[in-house]
N, C-alpha and C positions, 0 to 999 in steps of 0.2 A: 524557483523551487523545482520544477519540473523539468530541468537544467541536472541537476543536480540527484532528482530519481532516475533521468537518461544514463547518467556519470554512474550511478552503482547499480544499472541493467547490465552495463555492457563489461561490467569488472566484476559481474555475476554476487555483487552483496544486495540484488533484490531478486524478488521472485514473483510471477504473472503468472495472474487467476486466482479466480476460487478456489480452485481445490488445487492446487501449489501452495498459496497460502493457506489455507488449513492444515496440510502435511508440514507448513515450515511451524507453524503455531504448536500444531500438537507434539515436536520435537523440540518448545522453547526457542527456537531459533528467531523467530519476527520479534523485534522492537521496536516497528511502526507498520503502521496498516496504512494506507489511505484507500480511502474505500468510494466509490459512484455512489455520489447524492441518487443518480437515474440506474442504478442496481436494482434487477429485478428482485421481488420481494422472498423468492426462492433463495435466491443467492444470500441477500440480507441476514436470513433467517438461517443460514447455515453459518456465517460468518460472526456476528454480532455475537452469541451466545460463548462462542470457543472463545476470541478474544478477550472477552468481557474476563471469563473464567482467567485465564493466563496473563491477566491484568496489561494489555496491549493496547496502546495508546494509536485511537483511531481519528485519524484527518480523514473531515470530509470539506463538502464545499467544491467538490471537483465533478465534472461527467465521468461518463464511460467513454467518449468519445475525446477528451483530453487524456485520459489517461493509456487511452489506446494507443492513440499519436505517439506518446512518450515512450511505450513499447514496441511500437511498431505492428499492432493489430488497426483493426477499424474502430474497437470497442475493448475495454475490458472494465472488470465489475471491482476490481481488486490488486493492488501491489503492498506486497511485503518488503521490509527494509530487513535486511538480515542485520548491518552492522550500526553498534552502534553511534561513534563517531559519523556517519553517516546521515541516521536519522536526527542526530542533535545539529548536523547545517541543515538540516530540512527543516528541523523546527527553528531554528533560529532564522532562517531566511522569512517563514513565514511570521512571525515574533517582530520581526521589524519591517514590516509589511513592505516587502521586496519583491 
C-alpha cells in the first residue's frame, strides 16, 4: 500500500502535511486521507473536523514515521490522495490485506 502512496507522490496525485492537506480538502480535491495513528492532537483536531465535513475517507493504522519514509520526511501527520483511481488501489490493496 505504501508502495503505491510512494507511486502517486512522486506523479504529484498526493499531497504532505497538514496544512497541504487541508488546502487540498477545502478545494474538494483529497479522496483519501491517511492520517498518523501518533498525530499530534493539534494536528488531529484540524484535520478530522474538515474531512469529516467534505465526506473524506480517512485510513489510519499507520505512524508518522511510516508515512514520513513514504514521503521522504522523518515524520508526517498526514497524506492526501488527490486522484481517484489511485486511492481505489489503495484501498483495494488494503481490502485484501496486501
Amino acid at each position: 500500500m505504501l508502495g503505491l502512496v510512494g507511486l502517486g507522490l512522486r506523479s504529484r496525485n498526493a499531497v504532505v502535511g497538514t496544512e497541504q492537506v487541508r488546502a487540498a480538502a477545502k478545494k474538494g480535491r483529497v479522496v483519501l486521507a491517511l492520517v498518523a495513528d501518533d498525530a499530534s492532537a493539534h494536528s488531529l483536531a484540524k484535520l478530522h473536523p474538515l474531512l469529516s465535513a467534505r465526506r473524506v475517507r480517512v485510513v489510519q493504522g499507520l505512524t508518522a514515521q511510516q508515512l514520513g519514509t513514504v514521503s521522504g520526511r522523518n515524520q508526517t501527520a498526514a497524506i492526501g490522495v488527490l486522484d481517484r483511481a489511485l486511492a481505489n488501489g489503495i484501498l483495494g490493496v488494503m481490502d485484501s490485506g496486501a
